[in-house]
C-alpha positions as CSV (number, residue, x, y, z in Angstrom):
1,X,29.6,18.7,-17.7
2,X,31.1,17.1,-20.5
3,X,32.8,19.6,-23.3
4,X,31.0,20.7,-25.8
5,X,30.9,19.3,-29.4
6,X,33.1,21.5,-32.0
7,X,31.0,19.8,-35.0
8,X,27.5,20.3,-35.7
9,X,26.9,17.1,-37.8
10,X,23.4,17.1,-39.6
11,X,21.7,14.5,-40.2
12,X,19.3,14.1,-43.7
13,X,15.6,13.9,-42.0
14,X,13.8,11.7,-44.7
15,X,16.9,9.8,-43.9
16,X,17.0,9.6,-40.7
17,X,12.7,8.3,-40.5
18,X,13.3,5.8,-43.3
19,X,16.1,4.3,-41.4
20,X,14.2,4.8,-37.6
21,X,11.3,2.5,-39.4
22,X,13.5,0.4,-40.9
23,X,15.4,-0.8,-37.7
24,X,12.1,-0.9,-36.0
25,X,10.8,-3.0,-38.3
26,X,14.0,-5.2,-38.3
27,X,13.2,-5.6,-34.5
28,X,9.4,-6.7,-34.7
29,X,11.0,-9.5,-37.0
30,X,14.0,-10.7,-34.5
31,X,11.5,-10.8,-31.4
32,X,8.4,-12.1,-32.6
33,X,11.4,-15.5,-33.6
34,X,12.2,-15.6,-29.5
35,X,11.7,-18.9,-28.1
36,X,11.0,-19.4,-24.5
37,X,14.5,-20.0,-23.8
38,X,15.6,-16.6,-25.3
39,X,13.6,-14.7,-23.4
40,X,14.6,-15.9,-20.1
41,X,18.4,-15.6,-21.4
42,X,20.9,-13.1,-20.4
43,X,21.0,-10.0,-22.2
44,X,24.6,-9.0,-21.9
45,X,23.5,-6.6,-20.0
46,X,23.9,-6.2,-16.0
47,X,21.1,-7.7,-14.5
48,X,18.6,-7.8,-17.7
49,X,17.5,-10.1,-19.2
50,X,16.3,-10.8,-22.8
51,X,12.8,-9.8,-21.9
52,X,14.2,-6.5,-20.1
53,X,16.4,-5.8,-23.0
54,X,12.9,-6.1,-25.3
55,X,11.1,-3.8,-23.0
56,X,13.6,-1.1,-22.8
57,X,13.6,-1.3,-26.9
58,X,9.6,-0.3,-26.7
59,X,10.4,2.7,-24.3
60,X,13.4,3.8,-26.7
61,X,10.3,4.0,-29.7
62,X,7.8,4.9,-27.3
63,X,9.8,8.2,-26.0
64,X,9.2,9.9,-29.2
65,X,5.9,9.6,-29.1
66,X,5.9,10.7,-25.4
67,X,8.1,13.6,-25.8
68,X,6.2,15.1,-29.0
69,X,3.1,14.9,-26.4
70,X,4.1,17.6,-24.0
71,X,4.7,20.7,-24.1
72,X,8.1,21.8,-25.9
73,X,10.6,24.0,-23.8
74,X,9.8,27.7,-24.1
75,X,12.1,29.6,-26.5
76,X,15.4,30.7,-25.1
77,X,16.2,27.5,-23.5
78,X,19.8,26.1,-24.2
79,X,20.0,23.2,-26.7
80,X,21.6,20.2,-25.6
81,X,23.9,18.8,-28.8
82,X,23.8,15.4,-30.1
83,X,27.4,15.3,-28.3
84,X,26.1,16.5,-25.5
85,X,23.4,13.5,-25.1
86,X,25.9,10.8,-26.0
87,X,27.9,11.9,-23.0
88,X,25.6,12.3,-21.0
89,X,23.1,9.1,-21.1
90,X,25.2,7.5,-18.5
91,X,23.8,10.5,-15.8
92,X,20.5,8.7,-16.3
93,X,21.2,5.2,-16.7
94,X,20.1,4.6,-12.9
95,X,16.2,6.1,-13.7
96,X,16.3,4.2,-17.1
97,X,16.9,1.2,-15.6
98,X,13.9,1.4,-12.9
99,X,11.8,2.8,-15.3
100,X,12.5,-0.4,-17.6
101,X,11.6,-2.6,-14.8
102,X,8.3,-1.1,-13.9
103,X,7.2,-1.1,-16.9
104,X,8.2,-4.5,-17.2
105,X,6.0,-5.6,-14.5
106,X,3.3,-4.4,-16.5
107,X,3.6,-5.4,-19.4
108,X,2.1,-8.5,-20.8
109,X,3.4,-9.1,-24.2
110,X,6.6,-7.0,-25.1
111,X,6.0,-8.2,-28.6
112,X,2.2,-6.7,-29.0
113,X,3.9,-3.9,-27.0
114,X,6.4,-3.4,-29.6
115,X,4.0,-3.6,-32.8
116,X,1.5,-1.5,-31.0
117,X,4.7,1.7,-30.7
118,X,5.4,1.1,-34.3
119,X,1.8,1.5,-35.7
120,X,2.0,4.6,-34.3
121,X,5.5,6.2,-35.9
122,X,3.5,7.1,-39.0
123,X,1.5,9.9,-37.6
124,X,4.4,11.7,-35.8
125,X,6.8,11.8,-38.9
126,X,6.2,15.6,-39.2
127,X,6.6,16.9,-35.7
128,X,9.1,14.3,-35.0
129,X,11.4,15.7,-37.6
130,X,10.9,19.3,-36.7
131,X,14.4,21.3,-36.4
132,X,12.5,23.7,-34.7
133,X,10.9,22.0,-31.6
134,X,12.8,22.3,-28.5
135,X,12.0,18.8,-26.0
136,X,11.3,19.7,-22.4
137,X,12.9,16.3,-21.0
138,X,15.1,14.3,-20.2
139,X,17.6,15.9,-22.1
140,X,16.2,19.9,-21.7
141,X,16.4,21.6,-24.8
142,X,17.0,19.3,-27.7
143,X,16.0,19.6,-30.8
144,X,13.2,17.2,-31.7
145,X,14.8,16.0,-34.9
146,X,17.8,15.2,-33.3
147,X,16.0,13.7,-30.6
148,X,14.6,11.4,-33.6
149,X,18.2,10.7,-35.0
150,X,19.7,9.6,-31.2
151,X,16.5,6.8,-31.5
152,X,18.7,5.4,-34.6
153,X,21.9,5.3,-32.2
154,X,19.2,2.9,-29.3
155,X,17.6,0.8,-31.7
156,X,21.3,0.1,-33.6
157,X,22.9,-0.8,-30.0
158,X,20.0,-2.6,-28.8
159,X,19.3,-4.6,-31.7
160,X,23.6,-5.8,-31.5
161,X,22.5,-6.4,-28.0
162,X,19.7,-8.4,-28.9
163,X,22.0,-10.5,-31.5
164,X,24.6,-11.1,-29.3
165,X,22.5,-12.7,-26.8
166,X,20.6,-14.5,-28.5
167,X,22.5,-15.7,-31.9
168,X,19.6,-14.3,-34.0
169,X,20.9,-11.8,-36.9
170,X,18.9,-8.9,-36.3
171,X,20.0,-6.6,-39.5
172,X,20.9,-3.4,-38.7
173,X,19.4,-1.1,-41.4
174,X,22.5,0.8,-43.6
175,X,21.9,4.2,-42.7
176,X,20.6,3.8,-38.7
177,X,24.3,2.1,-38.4
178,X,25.7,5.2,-40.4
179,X,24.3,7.7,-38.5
180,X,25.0,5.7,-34.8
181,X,28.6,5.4,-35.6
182,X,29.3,8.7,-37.1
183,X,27.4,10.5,-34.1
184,X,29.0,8.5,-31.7
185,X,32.7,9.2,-33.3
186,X,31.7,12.9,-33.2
187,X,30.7,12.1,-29.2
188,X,34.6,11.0,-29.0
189,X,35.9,14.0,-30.7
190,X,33.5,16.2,-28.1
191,X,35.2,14.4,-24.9
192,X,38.6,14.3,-26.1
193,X,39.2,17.4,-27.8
194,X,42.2,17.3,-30.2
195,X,44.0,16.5,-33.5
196,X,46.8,14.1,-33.0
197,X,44.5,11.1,-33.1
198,X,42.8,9.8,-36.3
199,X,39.8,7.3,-35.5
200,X,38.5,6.0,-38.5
201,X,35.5,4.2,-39.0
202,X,34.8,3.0,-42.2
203,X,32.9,3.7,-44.6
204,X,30.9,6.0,-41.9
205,X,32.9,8.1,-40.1
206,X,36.6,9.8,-39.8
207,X,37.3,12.2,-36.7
208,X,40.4,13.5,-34.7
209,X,40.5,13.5,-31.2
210,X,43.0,13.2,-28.0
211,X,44.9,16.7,-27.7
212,X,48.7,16.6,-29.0
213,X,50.6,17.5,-32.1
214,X,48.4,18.7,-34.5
215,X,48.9,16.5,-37.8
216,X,48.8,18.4,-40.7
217,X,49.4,16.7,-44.2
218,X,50.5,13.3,-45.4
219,X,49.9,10.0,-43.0
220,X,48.5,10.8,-39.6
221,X,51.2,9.5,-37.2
222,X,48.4,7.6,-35.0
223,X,45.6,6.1,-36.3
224,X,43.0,3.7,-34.6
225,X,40.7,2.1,-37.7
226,X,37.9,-0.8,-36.9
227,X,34.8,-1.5,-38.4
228,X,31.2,-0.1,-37.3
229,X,30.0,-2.8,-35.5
230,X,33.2,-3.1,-33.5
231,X,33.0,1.0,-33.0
232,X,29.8,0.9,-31.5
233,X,30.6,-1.8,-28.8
234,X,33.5,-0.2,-28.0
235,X,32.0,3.3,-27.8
236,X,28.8,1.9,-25.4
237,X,30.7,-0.2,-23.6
238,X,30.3,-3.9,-24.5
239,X,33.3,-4.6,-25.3
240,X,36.7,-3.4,-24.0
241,X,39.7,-1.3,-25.4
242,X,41.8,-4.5,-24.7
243,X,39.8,-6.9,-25.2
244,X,39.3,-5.4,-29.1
245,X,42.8,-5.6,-29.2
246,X,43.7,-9.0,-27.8
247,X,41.3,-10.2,-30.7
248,X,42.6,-7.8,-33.5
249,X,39.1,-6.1,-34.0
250,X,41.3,-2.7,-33.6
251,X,44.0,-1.9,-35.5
252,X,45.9,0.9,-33.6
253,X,49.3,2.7,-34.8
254,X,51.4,5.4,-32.9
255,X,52.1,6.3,-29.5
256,X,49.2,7.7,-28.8
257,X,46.6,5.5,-30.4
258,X,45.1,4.4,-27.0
259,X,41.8,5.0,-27.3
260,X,41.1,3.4,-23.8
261,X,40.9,6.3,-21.1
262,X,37.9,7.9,-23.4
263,X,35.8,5.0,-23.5
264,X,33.1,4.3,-23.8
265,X,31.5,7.4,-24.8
266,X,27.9,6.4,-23.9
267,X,26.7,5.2,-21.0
């Protein structure tokens, strides 16, 4: 099991909704603009294309709605940490990825799919912002508000995803990036524990990691910096540590600013 996280990052929940309806909204725009020939074009993705990539972007709204639905784990039951679910997403990826293609196969219009999931979001602002809630599934134990917040972190990804496959500029809304690349900087510190690393990400996130020399005051003596957008392919996996590099989308100081044994952090 992957370590657990030493921060306990909160995230603003009025926030957090604004920015989930935002980026959903910047998604109805980008695929209702999909010609024929985008749809049918690879996703990036292994073995999905455009119109997989579309459908698993309705399942990633639709879960909310699903999990608010059942019943919420009894009281007592661990919580799993926004950490936690970062590292662990790639323990799933296998189910995901059937369940994406069944409900592919029925499903007619992913764009009336897609406006259908966001007329919907209104009505489970309150529960789906609830501190309190504990989620049964996938992830046992989470709460439901931070369930909300790792939809920000799916719809940022997927909506890159959906840019770089198809050259449409799907915007990512300020504060869904924010909180996807500070949550998944905060998943780096969780699996390499440490201090002798500084990852910065600005103008979102800042975090140590990779266990060493503690640094103290004054310049840290390695430092990886890149922007957001880079971050978040990097940490997902679509693109590589060396492949950043080669193209100077990383700038890395110190012996050990090597970043590439601990990613990506999400599967």
């Amino acid at each position: 099991m992957p370590p657990a996280s030493r921060r306990a990052r909160t995230y603003d929940p009025d926030r957090t909704w604004a920015a989930l309806t935002a980026q959903v909204g910047h998604l109805q725009q980008a695929v209702r603009r999909l010609t024929p020939a985008q749809w049918d074009a690879p996703s990036g993705l292994p073995g999905w294309d455009v119109r997989l990539l579309v459908v698993h972007v309705v399942r990633q709204v639709e879960a909310l709605r699903t999990l608010l639905a059942e019943e919420p784990a009894p009281p007592g039951t661990p919580v799993t940490s926004l950490d936690l679910w970062a590292l662990s997403t790639a323990d799933i990826a296998d189910r995901l990825d059937a369940a994406t293609r069944e409900q592919a196969a029925h499903t007619a219009d992913p764009v009336a799919a897609l406006d259908a999931e966001a007329a919907l979001l209104p009505a489970q602002r309150a529960e789906a912002l609830r501190a309190d809630r504990l989620t049964a599934r996938p992830f046992s134990g989470m709460r439901a508000a931070d369930f909300t917040v790792t939809r920000l972190v799916e719809l940022v990804v997927h909506s890159d995803d959906l840019s770089r496959a198809t050259g449409l500029d799907v915007p990512l809304d300020r504060q869904a990036l924010a909180a996807a690349t500070r949550l998944l900087a905060d998943a780096l510190a969780a699996k390499a524990p440490g201090n002798s690393v500084e990852v910065r990400v600005p103008p979102y996130a800042a975090v140590q990691c990779v266990a060493g020399p503690r640094h103290t005051r004054g310049t840290p003596p390695n430092v990886v910096e890149t922007d957001p957008r880079t971050w978040i392919r990097l940490a997902t996996g679509r693109v590589s540590w060396s492949a950043a590099l080669d193209t100077a989308a990383i700038a890395a100081s110190g012996e050990r600013a090597d970043l590439g044994p601990y990613l990506p952090v999400m599967g």
